[in-house]
C-alpha positions in Angstrom: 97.0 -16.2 -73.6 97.4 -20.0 -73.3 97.0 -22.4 -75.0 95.9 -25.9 -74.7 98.0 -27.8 -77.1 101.9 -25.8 -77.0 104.0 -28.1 -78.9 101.3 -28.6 -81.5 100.6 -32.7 -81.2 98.4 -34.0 -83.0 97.6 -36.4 -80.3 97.1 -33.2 -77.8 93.8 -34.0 -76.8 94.0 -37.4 -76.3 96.9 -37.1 -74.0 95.1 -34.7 -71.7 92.4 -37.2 -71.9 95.1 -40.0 -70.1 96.2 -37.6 -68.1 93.0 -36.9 -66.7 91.9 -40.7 -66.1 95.2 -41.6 -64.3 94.4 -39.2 -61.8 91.1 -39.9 -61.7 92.5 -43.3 -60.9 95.2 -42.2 -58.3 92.5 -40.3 -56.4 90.6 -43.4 -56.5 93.5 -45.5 -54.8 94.4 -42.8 -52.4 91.0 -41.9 -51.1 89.9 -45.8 -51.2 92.9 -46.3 -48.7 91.5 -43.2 -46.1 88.4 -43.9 -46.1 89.1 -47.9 -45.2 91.8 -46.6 -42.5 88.6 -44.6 -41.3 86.3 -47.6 -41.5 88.8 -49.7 -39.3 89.5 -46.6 -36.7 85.3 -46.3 -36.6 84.9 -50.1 -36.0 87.7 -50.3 -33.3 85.8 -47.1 -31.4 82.4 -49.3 -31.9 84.3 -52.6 -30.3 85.2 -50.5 -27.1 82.3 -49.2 -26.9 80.3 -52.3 -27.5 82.4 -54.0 -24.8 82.0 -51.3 -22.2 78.6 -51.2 -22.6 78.4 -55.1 -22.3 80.4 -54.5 -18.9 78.1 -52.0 -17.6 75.5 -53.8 -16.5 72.1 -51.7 -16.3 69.4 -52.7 -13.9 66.3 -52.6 -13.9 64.4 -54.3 -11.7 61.1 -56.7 -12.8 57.9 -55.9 -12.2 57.4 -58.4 -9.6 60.3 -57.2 -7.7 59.2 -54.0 -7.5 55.2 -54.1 -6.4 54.7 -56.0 -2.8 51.0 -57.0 -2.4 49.3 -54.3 0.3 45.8 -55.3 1.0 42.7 -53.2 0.2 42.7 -50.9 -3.0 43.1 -47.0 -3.6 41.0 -45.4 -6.4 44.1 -44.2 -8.8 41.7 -42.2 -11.0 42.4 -39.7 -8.2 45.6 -39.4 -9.1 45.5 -36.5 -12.4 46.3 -38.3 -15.6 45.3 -41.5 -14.7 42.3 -43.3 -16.5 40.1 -46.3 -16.0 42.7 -48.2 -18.8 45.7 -47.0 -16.9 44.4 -48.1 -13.5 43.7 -51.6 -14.9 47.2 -52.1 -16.2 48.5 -50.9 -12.9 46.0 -53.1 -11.0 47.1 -56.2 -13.2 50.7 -55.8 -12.3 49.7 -55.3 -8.8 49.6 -51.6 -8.0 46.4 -51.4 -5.9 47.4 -48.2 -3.2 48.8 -44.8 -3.7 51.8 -46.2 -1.1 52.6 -48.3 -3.7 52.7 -46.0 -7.0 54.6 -44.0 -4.7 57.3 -45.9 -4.6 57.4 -46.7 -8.1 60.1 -45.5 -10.1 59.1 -43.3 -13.3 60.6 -45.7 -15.4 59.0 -48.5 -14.4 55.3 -47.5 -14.8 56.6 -46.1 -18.5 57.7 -49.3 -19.5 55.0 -51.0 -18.1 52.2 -48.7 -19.9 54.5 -48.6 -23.0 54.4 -52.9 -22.8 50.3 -52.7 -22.8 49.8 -50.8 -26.0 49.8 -47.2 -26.4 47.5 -45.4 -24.3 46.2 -41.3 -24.2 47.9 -40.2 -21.6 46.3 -36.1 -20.5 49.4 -36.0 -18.1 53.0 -37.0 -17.7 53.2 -40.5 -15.5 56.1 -38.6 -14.0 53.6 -36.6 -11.5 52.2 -40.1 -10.8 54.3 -40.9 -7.6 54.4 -37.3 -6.4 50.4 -37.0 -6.4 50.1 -40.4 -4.7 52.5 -39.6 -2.1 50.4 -36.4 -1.5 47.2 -38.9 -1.2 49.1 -41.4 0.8 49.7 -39.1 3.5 46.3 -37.5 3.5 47.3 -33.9 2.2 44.1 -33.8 -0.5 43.9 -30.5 -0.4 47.4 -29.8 -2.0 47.1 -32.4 -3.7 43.7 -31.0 -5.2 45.4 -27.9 -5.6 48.8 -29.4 -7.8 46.3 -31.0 -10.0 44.1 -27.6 -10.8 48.0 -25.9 -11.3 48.5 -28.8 -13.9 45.5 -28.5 -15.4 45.7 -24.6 -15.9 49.3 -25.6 -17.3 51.1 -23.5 -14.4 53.1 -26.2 -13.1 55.5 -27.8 -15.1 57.3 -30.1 -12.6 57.2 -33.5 -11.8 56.9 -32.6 -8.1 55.3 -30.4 -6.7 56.8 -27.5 -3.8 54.0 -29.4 -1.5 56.6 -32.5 -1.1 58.9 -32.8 1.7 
């Protein structure tokens, strides 16, 4: 069969002990080498990156861009998902009318509830603008009807077929 120690050394199993730590060694150096080639390939992708996403500018616009003053005020509890908390934060950035939730990106009435604490929302805010649409132009009784659909957990769209 074969055997560990051919040419009968007395040292035999001290050599195969060297043996065994150089390459443990070489691997070391080797592998060491990759992996910083790796590191310096990943951090170059991470600079271009970085600096294209520094280019692209994303934006957003404020809150007091967004929300012109309307007088008079809308009762958003109307609107399905909306409670008497939700309607005060809406109300203290100026959202007083259905027109203007309307017209309010999804985003921006996330971020806004999201800035005020975390709330218990029964509904999506993404239905929001399409309910107050519906109530801005008068059509309650679709707009009645969406909200029983939601509530039987038959529609799962953020607008409803009602919207033009």
């Amino acid at each position: 069969m074969f055997e560990l120690n051919p040419f009968h050394l007395e040292d035999a199993s001290l050599l195969h002990f060297l043996m065994l730590q150089g390459t443990a060694v070489l691997a070391y150096f080797i592998f060491r080498e990759r992996f910083k080639k790796q590191l310096s390939d990943l951090v170059t992708k991470r600079q271009v990156l970085q600096e294209a996403f520094d280019i692209e500018q994303i934006i957003e616009p404020e809150v007091e861009e967004v929300f012109v003053t309307m007088p008079g005020r809308d009762d958003l509890k109307e609107i399905a998902g909306i409670n008497t908390k939700s309607e005060a934060i809406l109300n203290s950035i100026g959202v007083f009318r259905f027109s203007q939730l309307a017209e309010t990106p999804v985003s921006t009435v996330r971020r806004v509830l999201a800035e005020h604490g975390p709330l218990l929302h029964t509904y999506d805010p993404a239905t929001w603008p399409g309910q107050a649409l519906l109530a801005t132009e008068g059509r309650w009784d679709e707009l009645r009807t969406w909200q029983e659909q939601m509530r039987r957990g038959e529609s799962r769209g953020t607008s409803p077929l009602y919207l033009p």
